[in-house]
N, C-alpha and C positions, 0 to 999 in steps of 0.2 A: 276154352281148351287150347287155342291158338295162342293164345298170350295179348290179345289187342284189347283189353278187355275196354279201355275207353273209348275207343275209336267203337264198338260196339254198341256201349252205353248211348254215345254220342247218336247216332243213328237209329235205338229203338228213339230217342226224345225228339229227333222230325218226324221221323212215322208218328209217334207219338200228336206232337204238334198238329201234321196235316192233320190227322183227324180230329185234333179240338176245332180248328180253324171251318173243315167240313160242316162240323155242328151246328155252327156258329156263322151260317153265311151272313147275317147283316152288320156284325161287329167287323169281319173281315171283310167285305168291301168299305167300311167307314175307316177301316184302319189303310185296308193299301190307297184308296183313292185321296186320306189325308195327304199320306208320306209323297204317293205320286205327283201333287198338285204342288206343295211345298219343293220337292227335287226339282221336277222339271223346272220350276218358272228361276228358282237360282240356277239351273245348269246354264238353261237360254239365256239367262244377264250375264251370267259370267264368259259364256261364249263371245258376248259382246261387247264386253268390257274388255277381254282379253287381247280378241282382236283391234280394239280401235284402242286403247291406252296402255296395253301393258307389254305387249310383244313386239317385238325388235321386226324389222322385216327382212324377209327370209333371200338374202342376199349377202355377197361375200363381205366380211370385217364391216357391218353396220355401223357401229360405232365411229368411225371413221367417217362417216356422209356427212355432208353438211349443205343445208338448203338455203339458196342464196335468193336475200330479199333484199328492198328497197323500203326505207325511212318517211312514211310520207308528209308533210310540213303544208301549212297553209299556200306559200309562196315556190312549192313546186312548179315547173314546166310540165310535170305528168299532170295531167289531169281526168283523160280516162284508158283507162285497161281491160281486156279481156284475161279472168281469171279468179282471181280471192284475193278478199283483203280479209285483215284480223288484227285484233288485241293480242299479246304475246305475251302465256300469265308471266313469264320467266321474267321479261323487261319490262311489262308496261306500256310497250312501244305498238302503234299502229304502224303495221306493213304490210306492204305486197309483195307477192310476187310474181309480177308478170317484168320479162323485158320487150323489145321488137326485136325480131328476127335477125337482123344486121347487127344489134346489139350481141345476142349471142355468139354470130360468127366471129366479133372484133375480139369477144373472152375467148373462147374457144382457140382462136389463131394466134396471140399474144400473150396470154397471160400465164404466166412461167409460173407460179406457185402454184399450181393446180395437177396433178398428174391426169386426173381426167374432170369435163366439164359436161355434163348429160342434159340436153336439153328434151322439155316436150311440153306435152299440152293437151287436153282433156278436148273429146267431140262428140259428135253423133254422127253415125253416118248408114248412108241405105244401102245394105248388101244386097246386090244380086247372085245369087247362083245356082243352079239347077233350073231355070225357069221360074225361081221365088224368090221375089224380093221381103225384104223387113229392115227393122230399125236393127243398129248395135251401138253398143258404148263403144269408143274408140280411145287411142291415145296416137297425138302424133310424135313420135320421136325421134331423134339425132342418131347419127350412125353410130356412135360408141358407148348406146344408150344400155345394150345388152353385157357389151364386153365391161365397161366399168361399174358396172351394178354386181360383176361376176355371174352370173343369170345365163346359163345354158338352156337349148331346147331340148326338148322329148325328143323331138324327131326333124328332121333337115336342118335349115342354121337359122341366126339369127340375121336382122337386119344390119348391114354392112355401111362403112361409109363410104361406098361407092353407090351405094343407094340411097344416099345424103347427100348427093353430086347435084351441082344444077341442075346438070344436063342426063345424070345418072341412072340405067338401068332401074326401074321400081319394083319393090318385092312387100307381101304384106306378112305379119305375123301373127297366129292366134292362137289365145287363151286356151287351157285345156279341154274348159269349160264348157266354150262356145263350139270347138271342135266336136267335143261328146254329143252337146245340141242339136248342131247345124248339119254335121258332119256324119255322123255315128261313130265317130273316132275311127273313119277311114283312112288308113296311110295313104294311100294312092292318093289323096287330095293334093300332097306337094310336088309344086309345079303346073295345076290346074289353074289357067286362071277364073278372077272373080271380079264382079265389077262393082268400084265403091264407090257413090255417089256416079261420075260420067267417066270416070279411068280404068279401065283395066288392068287387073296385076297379078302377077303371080304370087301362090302361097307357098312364103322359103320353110317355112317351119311352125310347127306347134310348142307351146311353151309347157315344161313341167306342171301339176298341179298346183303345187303351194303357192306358187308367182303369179299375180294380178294388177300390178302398178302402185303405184306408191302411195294410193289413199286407202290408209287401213279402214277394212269393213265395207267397199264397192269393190264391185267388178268390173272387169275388162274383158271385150269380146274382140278385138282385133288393135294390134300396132302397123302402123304405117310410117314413113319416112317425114319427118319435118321439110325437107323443101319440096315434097309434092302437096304442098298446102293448096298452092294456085292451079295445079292440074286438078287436086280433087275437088276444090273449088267449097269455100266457107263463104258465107255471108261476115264475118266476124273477122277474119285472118291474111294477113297478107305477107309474104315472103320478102317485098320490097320497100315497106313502106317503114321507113326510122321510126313514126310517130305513134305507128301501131306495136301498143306492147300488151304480148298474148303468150311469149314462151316464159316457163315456168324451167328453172335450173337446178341441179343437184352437184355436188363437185365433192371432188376425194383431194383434200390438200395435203401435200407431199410431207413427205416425214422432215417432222422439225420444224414446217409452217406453224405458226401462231393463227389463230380468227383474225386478230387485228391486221396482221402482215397481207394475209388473203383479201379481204376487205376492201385494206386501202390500195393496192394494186387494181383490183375490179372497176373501185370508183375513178380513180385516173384513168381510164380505159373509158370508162360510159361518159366523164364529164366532155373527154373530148371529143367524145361520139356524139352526146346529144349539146357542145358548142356549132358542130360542123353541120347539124341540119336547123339549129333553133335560133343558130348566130352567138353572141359573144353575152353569155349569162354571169349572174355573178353568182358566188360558191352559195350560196344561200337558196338559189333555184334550181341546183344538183342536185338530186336526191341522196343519201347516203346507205351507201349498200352496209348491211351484216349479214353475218351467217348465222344457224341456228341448228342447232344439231339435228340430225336426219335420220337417225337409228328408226327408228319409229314412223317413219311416212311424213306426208306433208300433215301438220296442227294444223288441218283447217277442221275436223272434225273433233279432233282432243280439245282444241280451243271453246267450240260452238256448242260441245255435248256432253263435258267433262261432267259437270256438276249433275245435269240431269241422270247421268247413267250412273253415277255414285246415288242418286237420290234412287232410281229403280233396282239397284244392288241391296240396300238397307230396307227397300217395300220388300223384295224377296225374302229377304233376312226373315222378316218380321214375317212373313206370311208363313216359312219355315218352322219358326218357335210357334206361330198359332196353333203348326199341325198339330206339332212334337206337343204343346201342354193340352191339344183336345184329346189325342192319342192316351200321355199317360192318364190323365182322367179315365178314361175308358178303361185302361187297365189296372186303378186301383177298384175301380165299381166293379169289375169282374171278378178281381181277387177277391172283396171283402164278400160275394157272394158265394166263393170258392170256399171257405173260409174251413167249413167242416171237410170237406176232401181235405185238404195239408193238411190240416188237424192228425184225419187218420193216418195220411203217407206219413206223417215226422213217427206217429206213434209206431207203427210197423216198421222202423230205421230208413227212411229215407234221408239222403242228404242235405243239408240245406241248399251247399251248391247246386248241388242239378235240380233243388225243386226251383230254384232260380232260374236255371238257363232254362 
């Protein structure tokens, strides 16, 4: 009498529905527990396929990043480093990339094709606060490690390079995550101090949700400043030592830089950085830097898990279609037992549409 008369039809056939389904509870728990089993296990892969291969990182102009490695050869001077190495499916080429810390300060100070050069580096460290200590993931990073990633906090600032200083005022940052944790997502925590490993420091700020560092699919519970490596004290890391290469680099090269152009600037920079502590090497024992696009995090995880998480992608697939053909099994057995009901409904003018839906 209203005039909806489909939107009416449409809603006696759920009422409808629920009560076939009532009738019928062990068809409908084999049917939702199929459909359930096959969604979830593709939702959960592609949750993690997404995050670790397919999504850019949530950081200003991605595309523009570029992650700065070293080439590494039989008859390098590197020999060991703190950090990752990998196959590179794009070249073929084994690299790394870790530098020493005085290596980063000589790019960082010099190197004019770069508009910014983000240095840091992956840790663990034991948070004290409130009277309880525990373990956290860490990252240590360079003062322009926020500003050039474009990466504002929730709440106070980020780490400054004034707190990249030698001598520098120290300030710690954390994760949303860890805050929610640790914290119960207390404002008043900034400014409190907390003690990491034997340092004390103050917390300048909390990081928005989506930002956790640059390894797509782990997290990060606290940023701390790159040269308070030796006050917070590593077994692995040193601030002074040329020989020790531990920081790991990101860079935004300037509009109109080429890879190559970037590159070869860096390597003249590191060759005569590591001539002045290694003495007079020939070009054969330089390592050669390239860059690798960075939209996406560091490939140490897309490198290591590509294959596997495509192969757990195609098991979900598959376990999906298992439901999907036990499922329509189940509902041609049901129809063809149905078989005299439609019989009657077509005879008394039902539709065939809706004896469909």
């Amino acid at each position: 009498m209203w005039g909806w008369t489909s939107v009416e039809r449409f809603l006696q056939d759920l009422r409808y529905a629920t009560r076939v389904l009532r009738k019928a509870p062990a068809f409908t728990a084999v049917a939702v527990l199929s459909l359930a089993l096959g969604i979830g296990a593709n939702t959960a892969i592609f949750t993690l396929v997404d995050a670790v291969l397919l999504k850019n990182l949530p950081v200003r102009d991605p595309d523009h990043l570029r992650i700065v490695r070293w080439v590494r050869t039989p008859n390098s001077i590197v020999h060991s480093h703190s950090g990752y190495g990998l196959r590179e499916a794009r070249t073929g080429l084994d690299v790394s990339g870790s530098f020493s810390y005085p290596a980063y300060r000589l790019f960082a100070d010099s190197v004019t094709q770069f508009s910014d050069l983000m240095g840091y580096a992956r840790s663990q460290f034991t948070v004290t606060a409130g009277g309880t200590s525990e373990y956290a993931n860490g990252h240590f990073v360079s003062g322009n490690y926020f500003a050039g990633l474009g990466v504002q906090p929730l709440i106070g600032r980020p780490i400054l390079p004034e707190n990249d200083a030698p001598s520098g005022p120290r300030a710690v940052v954390l994760s949303y995550r860890y805050w929610q944790k640790r914290f119960a997502g207390d404002p008043a925590v900034i400014g409190n101090e907390i003690i990491i490993n034997r340092l004390s420091v103050p917390v300048a700020g909390v990081l928005p949700p989506y930002f956790e560092g640059l390894y797509p699919g782990t997290g990060v519970d606290i940023f701390v400043p790159l040269a308070a490596v030796d006050e917070i004290g590593t077994p692995w890391f040193s601030a002074s030592r040329a020989d020790n290469w531990w920081v790991q680099i990101f860079g935004r090269p300037r509009s109109g830089v080429s890879d190559d152009a970037g590159a070869t600037e860096l390597r003249a920079v590191l060759a005569a950085h590591v001539r002045d502590y290694a003495g007079n090497l020939s070009d054969n024992a330089i390592p050669r830097v390239v860059l690798s696009p960075g939209a996406q995090g560091v490939e140490l995880f897309q490198g290591f898990w590509s294959t596997q998480l495509y192969i757990l992608s195609a098991t979900a697939a598959l376990v999906l279609l298992i439901a999907c053909v036990n499922l329509a099994n189940l509902l041609l057995a049901r129809s063809a037992g149905r078989g005299r009901e439609i019989a009657v409904r077509l005879a008394i003018g039902a539709g065939r549409g809706r004896l469909l839906r």
